[in-house]
Structure formats: structure tokens, C-alpha cells
C-alpha positions in Angstrom: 42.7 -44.1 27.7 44.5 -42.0 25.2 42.3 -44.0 22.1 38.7 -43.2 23.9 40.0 -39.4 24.3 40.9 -39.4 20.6 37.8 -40.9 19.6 35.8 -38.6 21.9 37.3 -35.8 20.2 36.5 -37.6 17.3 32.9 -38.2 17.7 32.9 -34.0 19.0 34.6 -33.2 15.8 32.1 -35.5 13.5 29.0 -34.0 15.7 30.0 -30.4 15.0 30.6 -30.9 11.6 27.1 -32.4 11.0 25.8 -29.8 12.7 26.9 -27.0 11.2 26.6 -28.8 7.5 23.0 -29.2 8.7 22.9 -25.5 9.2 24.4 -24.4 6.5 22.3 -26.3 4.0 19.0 -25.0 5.6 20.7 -21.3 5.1 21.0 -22.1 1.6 17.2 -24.0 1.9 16.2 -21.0 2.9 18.2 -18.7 0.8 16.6 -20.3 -2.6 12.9 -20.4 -0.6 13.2 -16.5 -0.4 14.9 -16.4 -4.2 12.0 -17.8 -5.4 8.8 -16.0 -3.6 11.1 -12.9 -4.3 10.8 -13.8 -8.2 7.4 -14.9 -8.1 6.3 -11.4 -6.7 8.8 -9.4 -9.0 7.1 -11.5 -12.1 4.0 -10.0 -10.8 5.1 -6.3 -10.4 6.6 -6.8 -14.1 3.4 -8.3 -15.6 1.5 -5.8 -13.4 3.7 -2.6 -15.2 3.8 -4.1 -18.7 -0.4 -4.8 -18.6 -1.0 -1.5 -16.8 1.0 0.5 -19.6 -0.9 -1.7 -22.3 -4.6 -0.9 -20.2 -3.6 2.9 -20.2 -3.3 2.8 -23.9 -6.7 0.5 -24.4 -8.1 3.5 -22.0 -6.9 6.2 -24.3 -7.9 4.8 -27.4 -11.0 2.7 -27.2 -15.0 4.5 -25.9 -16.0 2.7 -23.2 -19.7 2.0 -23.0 -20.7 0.7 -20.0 -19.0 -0.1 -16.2 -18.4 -3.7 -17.0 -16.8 -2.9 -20.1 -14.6 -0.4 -18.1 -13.8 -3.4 -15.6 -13.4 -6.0 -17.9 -10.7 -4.0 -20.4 -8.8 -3.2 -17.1 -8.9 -6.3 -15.5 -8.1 -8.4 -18.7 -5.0 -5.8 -18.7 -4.3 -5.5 -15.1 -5.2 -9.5 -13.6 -4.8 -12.1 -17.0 -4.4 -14.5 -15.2 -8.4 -14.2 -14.5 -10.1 -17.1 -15.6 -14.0 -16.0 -15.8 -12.9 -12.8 -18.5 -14.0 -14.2 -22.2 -12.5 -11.5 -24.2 -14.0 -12.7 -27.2 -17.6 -11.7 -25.2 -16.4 -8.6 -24.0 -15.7 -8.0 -27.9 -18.9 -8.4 -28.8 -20.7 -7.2 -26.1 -22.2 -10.8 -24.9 -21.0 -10.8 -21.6 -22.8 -7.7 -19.8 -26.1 -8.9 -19.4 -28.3 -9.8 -16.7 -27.2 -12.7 -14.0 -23.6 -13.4 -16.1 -22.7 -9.6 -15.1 -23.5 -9.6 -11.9 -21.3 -13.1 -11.6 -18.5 -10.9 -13.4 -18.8 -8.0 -11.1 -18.1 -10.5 -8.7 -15.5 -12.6 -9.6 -13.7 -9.9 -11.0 -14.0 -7.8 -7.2 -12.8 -11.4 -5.7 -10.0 -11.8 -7.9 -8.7 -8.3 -7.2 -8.7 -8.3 -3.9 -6.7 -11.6 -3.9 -4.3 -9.5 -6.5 -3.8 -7.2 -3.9 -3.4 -9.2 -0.8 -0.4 -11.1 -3.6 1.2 -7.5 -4.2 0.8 -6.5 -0.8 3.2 -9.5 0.1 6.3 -7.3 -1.6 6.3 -5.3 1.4 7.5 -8.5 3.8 9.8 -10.4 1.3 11.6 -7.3 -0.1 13.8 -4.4 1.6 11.6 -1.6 0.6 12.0 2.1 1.2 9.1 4.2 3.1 8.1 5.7 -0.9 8.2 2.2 -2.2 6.0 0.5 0.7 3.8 3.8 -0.2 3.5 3.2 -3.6 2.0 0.0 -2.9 -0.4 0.9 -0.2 -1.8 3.3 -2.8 -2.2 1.1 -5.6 -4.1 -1.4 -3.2 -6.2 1.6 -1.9 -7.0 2.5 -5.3 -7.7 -0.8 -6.9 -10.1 -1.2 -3.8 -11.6 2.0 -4.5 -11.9 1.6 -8.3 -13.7 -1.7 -7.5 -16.1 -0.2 -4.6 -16.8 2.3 -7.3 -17.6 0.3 -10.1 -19.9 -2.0 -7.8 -21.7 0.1 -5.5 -22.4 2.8 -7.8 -23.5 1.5 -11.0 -25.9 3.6 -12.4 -22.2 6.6 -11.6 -20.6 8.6 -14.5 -18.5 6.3 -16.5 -16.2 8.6 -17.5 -15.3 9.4 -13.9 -14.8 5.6 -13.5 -12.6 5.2 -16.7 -10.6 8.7 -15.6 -10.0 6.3 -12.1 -9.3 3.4 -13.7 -6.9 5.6 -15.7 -4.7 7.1 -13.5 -4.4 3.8 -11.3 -2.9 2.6 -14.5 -0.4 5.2 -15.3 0.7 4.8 -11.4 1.2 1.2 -12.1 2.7 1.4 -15.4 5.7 3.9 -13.3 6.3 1.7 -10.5 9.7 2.7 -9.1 10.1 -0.7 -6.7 10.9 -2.5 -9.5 14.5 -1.7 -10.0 14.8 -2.3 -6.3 13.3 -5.6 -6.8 16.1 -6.2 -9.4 18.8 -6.0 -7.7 18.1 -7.7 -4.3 17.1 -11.0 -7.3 21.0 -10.4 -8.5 22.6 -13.3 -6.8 25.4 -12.1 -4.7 
């Protein structure tokens, strides 16, 4: 009698400990899941505020001649991770004629509104404040805008377009979530 209560107690003991190493290794599952979405989206943000600071100074320095050269110089800044920009085109002017800029215009509005739906995801994974969640609804509203803009209107003033395109970078190129974003990535 006395043996099959001590191995009850045992087995109790055995169970609870499996249970709660179970538990604590899917904490720390989850722990590392969140570390890494957390970086990912911080490596973003950083690329995002290096290339917009870079874009600003194309903006400043180069005449833009056309709409698609507006939106390719910005997106090659803003997005390089985009796959249909051929810079070495843009360069020479090969890429804004006919049917291949209208697949541009296209891709390019595609690929930023993917970029935005990937920034918007800071909002869930990080502890933002109001300003910061602000920041980023703004951005999003103005890379939307920027991209209706250069669309849907483009026989518009280029210079207003550029001036847009502009000041969306020098927001992005000042984000102030980023040092937030670097210290909830310090491992505690």
C-alpha cells in the first residue's frame, strides 16, 4: 500500500514536471517566434529609414522628367527588394514606354501596398505609443496617396508629385519607432 502511494506521488510528480517543462519550452517557442518577426519588421523600418534618407537626397539632387521616373527613383529607394525595377533602364530612359510602363505602374502600386500591409504589422507585434501607431498610419496613408497620385493622374504636375514623394521621405527618413523597436529586440 505504502509503495503504490509512493509511486502515485511519483507518477503526479513525473506528470507535473512534464507538463510544466512542456510549458515552459513553448514560452520560450514562442518567445524566439516573436524575437524573430520583431527583427524582421525592425530590419524593415531600418532599411525603410536608411533608403528614405538616401531617396530624399536622389530627390534633391537629380530633375525628374517624367511620373515613372519619379516612382521608379523612389521605389528603387523606398522597396529594393522590388524585383521588376531595372535601374540600369531607368538610367537610360528605356523603361517608360508604352505597355512596359503601364506593367511598372503596376507592379510598382502592387508591391507597395504589400510594403504597407508588412509595416503596418509593427503596430501588432510591438508595444507602440499612440504618436508611434500615428506615424505609421500616415506613412501608409501617404504612400497610398503618392501611388493613387501618380496613377490616376498622369498627365498631373510632376513637381507636385516629386514635392509628395518628398516629404513622405523626409517623414520616413525621421521615424521615431525605431529606437522603441530597439529596445523591446534587447534580450532581457
Amino acid at each position: 500500500q505504502i509503495l503504490a502511494t509512493i509511486l502515485s506521488a511519483a507518477a503526479v510528480l513525473i506528470s507535473a514536471f512534464a507538463i510544466w517543462s512542456s510549458v515552459n519550452i513553448a514560452e520560450n517557442q514562442n518567445r524566439i517566434s516573436l524575437f524573430e518577426k520583431r527583427y524582421e519588421i525592425y530590419q524593415t523600418y531600418k532599411a525603410l529609414n536608411i533608403n528614405a534618407k538616401k531617396a530624399n537626397e536622389v530627390l534633391q539632387t537629380q530633375k525628374i522628367g517624367n511620373d515613372i521616373e519619379v516612382w521608379i527613383a523612389f521605389v528603387a529607394y523606398i522597396v529594393p527588394e522590388n524585383s521588376i525595377l531595372d535601374m540600369d533602364a531607368f538610367k537610360t530612359g528605356g523603361i517608360a514606354s508604352g505597355s512596359k510602363a503601364a506593367e511598372v505602374y503596376l507592379q510598382v502600386s502592387k508591391d507597395i501596398n504589400e510594403y504597407c500591409v508588412k509595416i503596418e504589422s509593427a503596430k501588432y507585434i510591438f508595444n507602440l505609443s499612440e504618436s508611434e501607431e500615428r506615424e505609421i498610419d500616415t506613412a501608409i496613408e501617404e504612400f497610398q496617396a503618392i501611388t493613387y497620385e501618380i496613377i490616376n493622374n498622369q498627365e498631373g504636375n510632376n513637381n507636385v508629385k516629386a514635392k509628395m514623394i518628398q516629404q513622405l521621405t523626409e517623414k520616413l527618413g525621421n521615424l521615431s519607432m525605431i529606437k522603441t523597436m530597439e529596445d523591446q529586440l534587447r534580450v532581457k
